[in-house]
C-alpha positions as CSV (number, residue, x, y, z in Angstrom):
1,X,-14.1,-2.0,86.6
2,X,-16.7,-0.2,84.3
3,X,-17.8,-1.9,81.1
4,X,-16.6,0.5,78.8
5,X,-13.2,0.0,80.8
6,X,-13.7,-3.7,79.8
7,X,-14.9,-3.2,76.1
8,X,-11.7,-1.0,75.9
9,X,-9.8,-4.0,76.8
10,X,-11.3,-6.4,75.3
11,X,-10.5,-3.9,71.7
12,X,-7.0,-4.0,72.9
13,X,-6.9,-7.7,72.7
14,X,-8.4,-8.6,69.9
15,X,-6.4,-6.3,68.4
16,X,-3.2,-7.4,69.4
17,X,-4.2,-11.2,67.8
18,X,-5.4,-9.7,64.5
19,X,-3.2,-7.5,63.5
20,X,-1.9,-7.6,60.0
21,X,1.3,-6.9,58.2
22,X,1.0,-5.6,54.8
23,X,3.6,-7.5,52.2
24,X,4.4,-4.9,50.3
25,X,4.6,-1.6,52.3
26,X,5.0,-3.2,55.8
27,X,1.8,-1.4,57.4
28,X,0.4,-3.2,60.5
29,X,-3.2,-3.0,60.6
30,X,-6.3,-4.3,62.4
31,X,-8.2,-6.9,60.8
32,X,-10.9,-9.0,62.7
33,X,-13.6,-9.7,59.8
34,X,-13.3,-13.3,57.9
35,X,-12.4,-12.6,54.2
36,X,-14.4,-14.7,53.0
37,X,-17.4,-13.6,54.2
38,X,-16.4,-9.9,53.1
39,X,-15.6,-11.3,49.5
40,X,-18.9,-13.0,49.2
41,X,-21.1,-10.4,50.1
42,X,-18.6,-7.7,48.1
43,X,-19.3,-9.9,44.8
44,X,-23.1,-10.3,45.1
45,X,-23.0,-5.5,45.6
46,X,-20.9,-6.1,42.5
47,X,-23.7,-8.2,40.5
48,X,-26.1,-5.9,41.9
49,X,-24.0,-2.2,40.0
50,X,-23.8,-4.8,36.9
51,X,-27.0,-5.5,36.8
52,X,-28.0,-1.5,37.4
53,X,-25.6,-0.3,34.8
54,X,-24.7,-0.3,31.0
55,X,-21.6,-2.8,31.1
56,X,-19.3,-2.4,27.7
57,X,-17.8,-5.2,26.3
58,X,-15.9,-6.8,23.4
59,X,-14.6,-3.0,23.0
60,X,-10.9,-1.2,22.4
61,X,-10.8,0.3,25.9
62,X,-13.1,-2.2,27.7
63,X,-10.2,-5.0,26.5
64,X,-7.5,-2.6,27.6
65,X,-9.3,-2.6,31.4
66,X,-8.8,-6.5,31.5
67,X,-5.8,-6.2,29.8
68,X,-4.0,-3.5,32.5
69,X,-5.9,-5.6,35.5
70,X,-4.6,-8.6,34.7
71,X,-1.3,-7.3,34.3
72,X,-1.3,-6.1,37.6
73,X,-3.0,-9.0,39.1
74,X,-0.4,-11.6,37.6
75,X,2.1,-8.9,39.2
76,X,0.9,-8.8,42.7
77,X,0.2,-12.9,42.6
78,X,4.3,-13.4,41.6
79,X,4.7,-10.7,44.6
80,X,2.8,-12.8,47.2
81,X,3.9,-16.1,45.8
82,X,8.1,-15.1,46.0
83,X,7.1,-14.4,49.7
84,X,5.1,-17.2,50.5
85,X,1.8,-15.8,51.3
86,X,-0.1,-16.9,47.9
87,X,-2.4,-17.7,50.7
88,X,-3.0,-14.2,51.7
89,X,-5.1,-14.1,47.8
90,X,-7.1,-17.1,48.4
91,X,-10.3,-15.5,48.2
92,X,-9.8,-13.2,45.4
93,X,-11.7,-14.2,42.2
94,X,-10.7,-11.3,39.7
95,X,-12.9,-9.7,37.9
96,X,-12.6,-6.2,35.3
97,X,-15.6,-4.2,33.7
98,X,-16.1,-1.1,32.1
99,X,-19.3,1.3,32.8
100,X,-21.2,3.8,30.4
101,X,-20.6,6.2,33.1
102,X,-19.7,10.0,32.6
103,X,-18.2,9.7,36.2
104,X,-14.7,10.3,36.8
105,X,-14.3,7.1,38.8
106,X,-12.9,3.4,39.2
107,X,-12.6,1.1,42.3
108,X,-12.5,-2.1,43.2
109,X,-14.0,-3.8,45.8
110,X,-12.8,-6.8,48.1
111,X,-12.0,-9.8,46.8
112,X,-11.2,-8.1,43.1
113,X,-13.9,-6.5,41.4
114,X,-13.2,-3.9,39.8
115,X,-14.9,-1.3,37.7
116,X,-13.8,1.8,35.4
117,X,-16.0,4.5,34.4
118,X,-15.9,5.4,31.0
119,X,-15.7,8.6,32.0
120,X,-12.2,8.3,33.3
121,X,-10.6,7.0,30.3
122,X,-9.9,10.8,28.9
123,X,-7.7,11.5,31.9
124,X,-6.5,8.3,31.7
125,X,-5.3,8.2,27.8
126,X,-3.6,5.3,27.9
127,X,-2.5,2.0,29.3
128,X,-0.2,3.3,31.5
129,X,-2.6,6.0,32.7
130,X,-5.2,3.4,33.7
131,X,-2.6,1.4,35.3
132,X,-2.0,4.6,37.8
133,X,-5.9,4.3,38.5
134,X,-6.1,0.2,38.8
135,X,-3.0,-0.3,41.1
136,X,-4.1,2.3,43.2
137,X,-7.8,0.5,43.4
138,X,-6.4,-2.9,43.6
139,X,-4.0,-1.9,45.7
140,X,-7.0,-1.3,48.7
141,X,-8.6,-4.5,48.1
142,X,-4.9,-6.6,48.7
143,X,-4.2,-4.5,51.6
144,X,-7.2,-5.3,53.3
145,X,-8.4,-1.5,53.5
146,X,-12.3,-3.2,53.6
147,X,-11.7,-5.6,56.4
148,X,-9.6,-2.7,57.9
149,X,-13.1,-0.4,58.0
150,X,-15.4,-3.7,58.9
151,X,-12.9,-4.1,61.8
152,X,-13.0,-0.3,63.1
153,X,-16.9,-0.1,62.7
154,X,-16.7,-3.7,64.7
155,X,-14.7,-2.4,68.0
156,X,-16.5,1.0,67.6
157,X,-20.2,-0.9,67.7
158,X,-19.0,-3.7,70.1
159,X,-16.0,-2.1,71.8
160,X,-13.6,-5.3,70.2
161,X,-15.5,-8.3,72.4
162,X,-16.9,-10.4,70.2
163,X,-14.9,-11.4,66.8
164,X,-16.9,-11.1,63.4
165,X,-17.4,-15.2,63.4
166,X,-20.3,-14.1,66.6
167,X,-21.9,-11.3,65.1
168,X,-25.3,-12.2,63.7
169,X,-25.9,-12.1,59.7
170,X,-28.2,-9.0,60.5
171,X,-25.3,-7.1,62.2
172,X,-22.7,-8.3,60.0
173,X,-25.1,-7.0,56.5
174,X,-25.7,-3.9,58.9
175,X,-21.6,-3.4,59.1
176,X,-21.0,-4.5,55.8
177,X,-23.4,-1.9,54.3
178,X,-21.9,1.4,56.4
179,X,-18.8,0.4,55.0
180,X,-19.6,-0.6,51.3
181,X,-23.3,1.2,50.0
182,X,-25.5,-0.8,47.8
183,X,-25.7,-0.8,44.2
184,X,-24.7,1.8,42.6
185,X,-23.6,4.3,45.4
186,X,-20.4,1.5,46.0
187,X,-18.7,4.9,43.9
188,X,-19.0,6.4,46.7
189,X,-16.5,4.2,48.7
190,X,-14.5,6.4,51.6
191,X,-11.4,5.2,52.7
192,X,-8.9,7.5,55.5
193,X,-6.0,9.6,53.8
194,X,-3.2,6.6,55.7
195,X,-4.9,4.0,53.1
196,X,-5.3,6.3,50.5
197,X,-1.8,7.1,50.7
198,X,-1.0,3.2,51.1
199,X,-2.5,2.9,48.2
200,X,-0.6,5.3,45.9
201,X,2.5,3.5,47.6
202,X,1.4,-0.1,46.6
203,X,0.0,1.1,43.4
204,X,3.3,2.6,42.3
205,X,5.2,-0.6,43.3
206,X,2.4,-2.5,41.2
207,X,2.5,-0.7,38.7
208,X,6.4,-1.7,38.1
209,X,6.2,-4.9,38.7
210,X,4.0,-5.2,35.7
211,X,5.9,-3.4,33.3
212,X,4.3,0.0,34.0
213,X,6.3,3.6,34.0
214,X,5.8,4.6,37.2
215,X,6.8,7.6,36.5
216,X,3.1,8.2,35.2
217,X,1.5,8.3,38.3
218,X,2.1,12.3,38.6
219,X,0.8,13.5,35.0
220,X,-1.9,11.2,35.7
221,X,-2.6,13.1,39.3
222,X,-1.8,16.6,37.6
223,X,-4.4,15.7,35.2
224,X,-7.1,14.7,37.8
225,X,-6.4,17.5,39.7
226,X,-6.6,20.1,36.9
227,X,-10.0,18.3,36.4
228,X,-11.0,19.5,39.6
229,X,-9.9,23.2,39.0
230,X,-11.9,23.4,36.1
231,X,-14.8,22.0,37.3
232,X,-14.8,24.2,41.4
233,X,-15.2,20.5,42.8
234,X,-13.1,17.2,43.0
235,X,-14.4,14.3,41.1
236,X,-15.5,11.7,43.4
237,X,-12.5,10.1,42.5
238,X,-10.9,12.4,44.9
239,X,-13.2,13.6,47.1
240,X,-11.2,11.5,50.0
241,X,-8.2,11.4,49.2
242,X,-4.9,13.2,50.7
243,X,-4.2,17.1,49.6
244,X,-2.5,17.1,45.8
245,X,0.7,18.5,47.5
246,X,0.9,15.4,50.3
247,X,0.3,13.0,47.3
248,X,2.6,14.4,44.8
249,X,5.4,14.8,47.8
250,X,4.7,10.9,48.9
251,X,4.7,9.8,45.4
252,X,8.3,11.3,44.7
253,X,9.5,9.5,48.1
254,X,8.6,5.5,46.9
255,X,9.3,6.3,43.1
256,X,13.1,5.1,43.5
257,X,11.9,1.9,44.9
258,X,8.7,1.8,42.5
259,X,11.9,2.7,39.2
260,X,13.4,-0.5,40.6
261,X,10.3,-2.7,39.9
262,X,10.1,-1.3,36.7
263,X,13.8,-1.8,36.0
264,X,13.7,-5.7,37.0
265,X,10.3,-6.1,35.1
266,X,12.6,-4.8,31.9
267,X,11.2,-1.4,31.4
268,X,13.8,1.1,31.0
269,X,15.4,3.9,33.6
């Protein structure tokens, strides 16, 4: 049998023992890479963009990051914990900043840490606005969308026959990196259109269970998107992410559910 045969298998495999079931949307995915690892070396690329940018603090709208992220945070937590897989958020130390950045842009990165660009907040406008944006970015990190990647750029390099606990610390930093850039080009995170779209889905759900109007999530889109028109290119923001059309048509389809979050969380329908 020819090696690649053999890698092929052996991608098959692992696979099959490390696949993962989403919680809250019920996706199965692929993830091979230890989560702790990931969440140590995604917190020391997050002290690096801290340390390279102009952090605000002690402000009206950098309070109201921490404030929303939280909010969301406790939500998911109750989520996990209802279902008995508290476990499943062992790693995650939370952590919420805003950046002098002109940048239409947030994300967060494994393990919780998250940043907003300032220059988001005007498309935002409010708390409900930046809860669209931060349970769509936390939404990746509790998914797994990182490990996801670190997996796929694992079988692709080693064709699935080792597991990440083998790899040594120069390949891991060398996967690590493809996936999540230093410093401060970590805004340039790429994720595929299935997570983004995961993502909305989560986000929306997340979003109720914290007490958030769901039914936000498409001004705050339209507004994005109009951004774009102006300006003859997506923010960065969107540069990835699925056609305005596809997300406003996926959004409409998990709003019912999202309504009923919202609905037990005491917001009114």
């Amino acid at each position: 049998m020819k090696i690649k045969n053999l890698l092929s298998i052996g991608a098959v495999s692992v696979a099959l023992v490390a696949c993962t079931t989403n919680p809250i949307t019920g996706r199965k995915s692929v993830q091979l890479a230890n989560d702790q690892q990931i969440a140590t070396m995604a917190a020391e690329q997050y002290q690096q963009v801290l340390n390279q940018a102009k952090v605000i603090r002690g402000t009206t709208a950098a309070n109201q990051v921490k404030t929303v992220g939280v909010r969301l945070q406790n939500a998911a937590r109750n989520y996990y914990r209802q279902l008995g897989r508290e476990g499943d958020l062992a790693e995650f130390n939370w952590e919420y900043n805003l950046l002098d950045d002109k940048a239409a842009n947030a994300w967060c990165m494994p393990g919780g840490k998250v940043a907003v660009y300032t220059g988001l907040l005007p498309i935002s406008q409010n708390e409900n606005g930046l809860a669209v944006v931060l349970g769509h970015e936390i939404s990746h990190a509790l998914a797994g969308h990182g490990n996801e990647r670190i997996s796929q750029a694992m079988i692709a390099q080693y064709g699935g026959a080792i597991l990440g606990s083998t790899i040594s610390s120069g390949q891991w930093a060398q996967i690590f990196s493809q996936v999540y850039p230093v410093g401060a080009q970590v805004a340039l995170l790429k994720y595929g259109r299935n997570q983004e779209l995961e993502a909305d889905q989560m986000g929306l759900y997340l979003m109720g269970m914290a007490g958030y109007d769901p039914r936000g999530a498409q001004p705050f889109w339209h507004r994005m998107e109009s951004m774009s028109t102006s300006q003859n290119r997506p923010p960065e923001f969107l540069s990835t992410h699925p056609s305005p059309d596809n997300r406003r048509q996926q959004i409409e389809v998990h709003l019912p559910k999202a309504l009923e979050y919202y609905k037990a969380a005491g917001g009114k329908v």
